[in-house]
C-alpha positions, 0 to 999 in steps of 0.5 A: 881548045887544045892545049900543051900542060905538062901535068903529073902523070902519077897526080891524074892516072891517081885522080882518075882512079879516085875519081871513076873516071876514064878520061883525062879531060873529064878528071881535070875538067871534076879537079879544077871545079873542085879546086874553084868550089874549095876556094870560093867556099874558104873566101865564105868561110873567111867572112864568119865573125866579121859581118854585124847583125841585127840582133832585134832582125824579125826574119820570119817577119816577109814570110807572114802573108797576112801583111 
């Protein structure tokens, strides 16, 4: 899918550098999947104190095969 954005000629050209890469398409394409893993790891990271455990949970308890 072509596609006119007007991107930051200093952002990419510095992006590509750090990046190793020579295309355009593949140092947007590496941004925009790092970009989508930093937030979803900070929704994760939102959740850390909020979700209730059971403190008396045996998780070692389905790994017995002698059940």
């Amino acid at each position: 899918m072509a596609s006119n954005v007007n991107i930051d000629y200093e952002l990419l050209k510095a992006a590509q550098k750090i990046g190793g890469y020579q295309s355009k398409k593949d140092t947007v394409n590496l941004a925009l999947r790092e970009f989508i893993a930093r937030r979803r790891a900070a929704e994760i990271i939102s959740l850390f104190g909020r979700i209730e455990y059971d403190i008396d949970y045996d998780y070692k308890k389905d790994r017995r095969s002698d059940l």
